[in-house]
N, C-alpha and C positions, 0 to 999 in steps of 0.2 A: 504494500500500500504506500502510494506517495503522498506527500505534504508538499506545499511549497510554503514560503514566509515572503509576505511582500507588505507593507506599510498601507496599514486599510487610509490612510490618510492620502495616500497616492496613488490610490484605488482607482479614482476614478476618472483621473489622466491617462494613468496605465490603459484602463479598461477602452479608453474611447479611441484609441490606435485601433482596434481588433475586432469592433461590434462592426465595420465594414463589412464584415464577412456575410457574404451572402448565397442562398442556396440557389439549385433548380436552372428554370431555365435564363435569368441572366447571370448563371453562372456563377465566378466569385472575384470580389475584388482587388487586383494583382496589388499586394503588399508582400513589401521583404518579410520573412520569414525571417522570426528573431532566435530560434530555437538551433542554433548552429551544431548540436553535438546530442549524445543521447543523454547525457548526464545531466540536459536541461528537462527530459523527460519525453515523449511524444510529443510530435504534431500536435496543438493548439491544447496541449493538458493541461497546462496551466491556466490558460484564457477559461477556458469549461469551468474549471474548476471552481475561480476567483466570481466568474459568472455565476456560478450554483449557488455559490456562498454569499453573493450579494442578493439575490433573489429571496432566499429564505431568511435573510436579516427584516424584509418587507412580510414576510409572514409568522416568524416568533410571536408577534404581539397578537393575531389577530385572535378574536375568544374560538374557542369551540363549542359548535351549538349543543344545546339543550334542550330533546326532543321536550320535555316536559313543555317548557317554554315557549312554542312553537303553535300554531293554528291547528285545528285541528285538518286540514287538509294538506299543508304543509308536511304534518308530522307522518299524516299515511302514507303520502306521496314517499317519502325517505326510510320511511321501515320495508314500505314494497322493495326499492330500491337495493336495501342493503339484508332481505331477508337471506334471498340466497348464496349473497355472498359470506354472510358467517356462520351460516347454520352446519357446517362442519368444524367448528371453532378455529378455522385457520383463514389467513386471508394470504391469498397466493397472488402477487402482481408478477409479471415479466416484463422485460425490456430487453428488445432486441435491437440491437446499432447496425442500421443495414450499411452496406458497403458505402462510406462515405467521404467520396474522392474530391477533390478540388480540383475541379478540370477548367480550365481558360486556353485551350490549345498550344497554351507555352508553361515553357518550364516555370516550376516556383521553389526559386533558391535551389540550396545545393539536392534536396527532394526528387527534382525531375518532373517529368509530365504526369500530374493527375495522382498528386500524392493523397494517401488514405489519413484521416483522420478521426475514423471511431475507434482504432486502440484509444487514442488520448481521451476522445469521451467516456469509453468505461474504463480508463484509471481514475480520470477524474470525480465521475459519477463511484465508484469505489470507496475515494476519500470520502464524498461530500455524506452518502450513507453511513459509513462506520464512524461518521464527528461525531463528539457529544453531542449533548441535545442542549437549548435553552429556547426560556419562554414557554410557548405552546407549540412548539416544533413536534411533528413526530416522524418527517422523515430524517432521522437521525440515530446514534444508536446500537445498529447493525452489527453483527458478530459474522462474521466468516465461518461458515460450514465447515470444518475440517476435515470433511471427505468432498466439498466441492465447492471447487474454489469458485463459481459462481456464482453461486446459493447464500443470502444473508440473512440473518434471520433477527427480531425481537420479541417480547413479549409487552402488550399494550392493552388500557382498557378502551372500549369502546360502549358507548351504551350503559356506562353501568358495569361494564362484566369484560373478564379479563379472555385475550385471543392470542394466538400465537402469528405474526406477519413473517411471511415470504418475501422474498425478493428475489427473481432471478434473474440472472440477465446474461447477454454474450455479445458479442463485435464480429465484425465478417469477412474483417481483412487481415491477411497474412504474414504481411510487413506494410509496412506505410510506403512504399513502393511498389509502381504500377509494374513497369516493367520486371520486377522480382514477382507480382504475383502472378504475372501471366509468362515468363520464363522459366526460371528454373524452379522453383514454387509452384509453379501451376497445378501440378497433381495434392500438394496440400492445401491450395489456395481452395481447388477444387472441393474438395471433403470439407473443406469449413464452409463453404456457399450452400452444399448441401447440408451440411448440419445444422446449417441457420433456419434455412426453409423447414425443418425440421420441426426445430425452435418455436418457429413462428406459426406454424400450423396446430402445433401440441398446443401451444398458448390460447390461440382463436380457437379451440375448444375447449378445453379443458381448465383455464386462469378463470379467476374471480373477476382481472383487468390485465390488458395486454397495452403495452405501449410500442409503438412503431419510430425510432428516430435515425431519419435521413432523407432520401433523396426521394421525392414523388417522379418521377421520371417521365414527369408530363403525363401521368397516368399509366406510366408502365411497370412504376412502382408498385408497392416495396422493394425494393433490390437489394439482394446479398452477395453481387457476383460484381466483378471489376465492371466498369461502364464500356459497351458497345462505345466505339468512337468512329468520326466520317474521315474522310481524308483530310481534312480540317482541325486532325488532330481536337474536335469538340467532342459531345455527348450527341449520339445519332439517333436522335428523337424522332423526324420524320421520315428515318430510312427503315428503324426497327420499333422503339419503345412506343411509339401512339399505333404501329400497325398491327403490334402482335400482345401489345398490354401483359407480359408474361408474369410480371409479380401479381398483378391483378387480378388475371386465369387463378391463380392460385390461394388464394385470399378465396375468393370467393367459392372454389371448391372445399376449402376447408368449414367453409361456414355452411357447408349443404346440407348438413345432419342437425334439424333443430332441435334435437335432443343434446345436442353437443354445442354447445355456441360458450363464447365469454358473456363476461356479464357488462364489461365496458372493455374497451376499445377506441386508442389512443392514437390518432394516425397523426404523428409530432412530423408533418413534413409540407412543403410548399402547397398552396392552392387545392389541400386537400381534401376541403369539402365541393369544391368544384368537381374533381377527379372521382373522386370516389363514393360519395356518403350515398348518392340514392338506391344503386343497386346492395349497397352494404343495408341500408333500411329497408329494401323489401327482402331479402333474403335472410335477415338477421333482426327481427321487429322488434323483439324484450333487450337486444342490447346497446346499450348510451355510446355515441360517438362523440367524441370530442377530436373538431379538425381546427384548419386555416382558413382562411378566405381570400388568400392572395401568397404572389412571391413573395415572401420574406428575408428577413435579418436570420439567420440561423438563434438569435438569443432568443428570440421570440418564442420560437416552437420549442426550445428546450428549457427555457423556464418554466412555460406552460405545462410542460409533462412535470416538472419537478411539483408546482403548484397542484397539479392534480392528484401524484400519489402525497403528498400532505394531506389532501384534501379527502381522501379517501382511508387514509390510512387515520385518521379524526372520526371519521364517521360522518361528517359536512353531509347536509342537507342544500338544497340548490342553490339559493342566494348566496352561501357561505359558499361551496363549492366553485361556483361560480367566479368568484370573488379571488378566492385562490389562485384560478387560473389567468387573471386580468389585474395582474397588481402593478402594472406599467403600461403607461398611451399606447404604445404600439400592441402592445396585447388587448385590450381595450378593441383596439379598430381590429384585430386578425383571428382571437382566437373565440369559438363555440363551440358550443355543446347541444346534442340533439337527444331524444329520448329516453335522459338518464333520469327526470323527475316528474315528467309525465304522470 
């Protein structure tokens, strides 16, 4: 597990180099890459990180609801909500980092073409779960499984009454280089694409809430596999991912047994309620989407996942929930939630 130390005072200088970054289809915004060696850690693990940690300093304070205290439609509205996700006493979230490369058709830093960046998101997201806790924080916490290094786990009350939280999560690239994972890599890189689709299909059925963080591929997302590219050295969205939607075929075959579905459903990536939400709403009716509504800033979509397993790992009811996931303007205008309190 990494740490970094950087002066919360110069936080947020630091930070406003880096929020440039941006996903999908325009791409990302060519900045040097300050991370010159691996002792500074992964690709953008530090930014994730300091990112995470600023987000949940905006949600420590905020109360956690009190069905007592509640309307009485409100309050059925949120027992419906969260009956079946506790009624095994465990609450199981995943998080899958799909393949998430930084492609501008030219190199970035000493990286190369189309460097990978979700190792650095699950080291970061790693710390930012196993911090102490303060305030009313509860995604915090977190112990390491000792038989799987994926798996974190605490014990929390919710309701009144004590549960046991899950956490699991994986990444889907091989090395943070392109050409290593489609080189000499390629047969490992291989086996990790497929263990992710894995991942991600066990989750869409079988999780209490599944979250999705990376690339919508114009709707050909989720993606766990390096990026098709054109001769343009870009992301080849109109030659392959808008014609053959392959993460998407897949997604949605996994939600075909409505006896098997999540209960929520996290898709933390570009314009993804555009791409995605209406066939996921009829095929999938009892489970809560929570998307984007445009290109975004990458901080956007991954605080908002962060905001939402706080949010759920509290027990939050919709306005509070809600709330969670919109604790900055730009989340405000990008991110919603569909069917989760109905």
């Amino acid at each position: 597990m990494l740490h970094f130390f950087i002066d919360r005072q110069n936080y947020n200088s630091f930070f406003r180099i880096f929020v440039l970054l941006t996903l999908c289809l325009l791409g990302f915004v060519a900045i040097e890459s300050k991370a010159s060696s691996r002792s500074d850690g992964y690709l953008y693990e530090r930014e994730f990180y300091y990112l995470g940690l600023d987000y949940l300093s905006l949600l420590e304070e905020l109360p956690t609801d009190d069905l007592t205290k509640l309307p009485q439609t409100q309050r059925t509205a949120c027992e419906k909500r969260y009956t079946d996700i506790l009624s095994d006493g465990v609450i199981h979230i995943q998080i899958a980092v799909g393949y998430f490369d930084w492609t501008t058709g030219q190199e970035v830093g000493s990286y190369g073409l189309s460097p990978s960046m979700d190792p650095g998101a699950f080291s970061a997201l790693d710390s930012i779960i196993t911090d102490h806790c303060s305030g009313n924080l509860r995604l915090c916490g977190f112990k390491p499984d000792p038989g799987n290094g994926r798996l974190f786990t605490r014990d929390l009350n919710i309701f009144g009454k004590r549960y046991r939280a899950e956490i699991e999560m994986n990444y889907s690239s091989e090395s943070e280089y392109y050409f290593d994972n489609i080189g000499y890599l390629n047969a490992q890189q291989q086996a990790r694409t497929a263990n992710m689709d894995s991942f991600f299909a066990d989750g869409l059925q079988n999780s209490d809430a599944i979250f999705y963080f990376g690339h919508s591929r114009n709707g050909g997302g989720p993606d766990f596999a390096p990026p098709r590219l054109n001769r343009f050295n870009k992301v080849d969205y109109d030659g392959y991912y808008e014609i053959y939607r392959p993460g998407f075929r897949k997604l949605l075959q996994a939600l075909s047994n409505p006896l098997k579905q999540t209960k929520i459903l996290g898709l933390m990536s570009c314009d993804s309620r555009d791409h995605f939400l209406k066939p996921i709403r009829k095929a999938a009716v009892h489970t809560g989407v929570i998307t984007s509504t445009a290109v975004l800033e990458m901080n956007q979509v991954y605080t908002a996942m962060i905001g939402a397993i706080d949010a759920l790992l509290r027990g939050q009811c919709q306005k509070s929930f809600y709330k969670e996931l919109r604790m900055t303007p730009g989340n405000q205008l990008y991110i919603t939630m569909d069917g989760m309190f109905e």
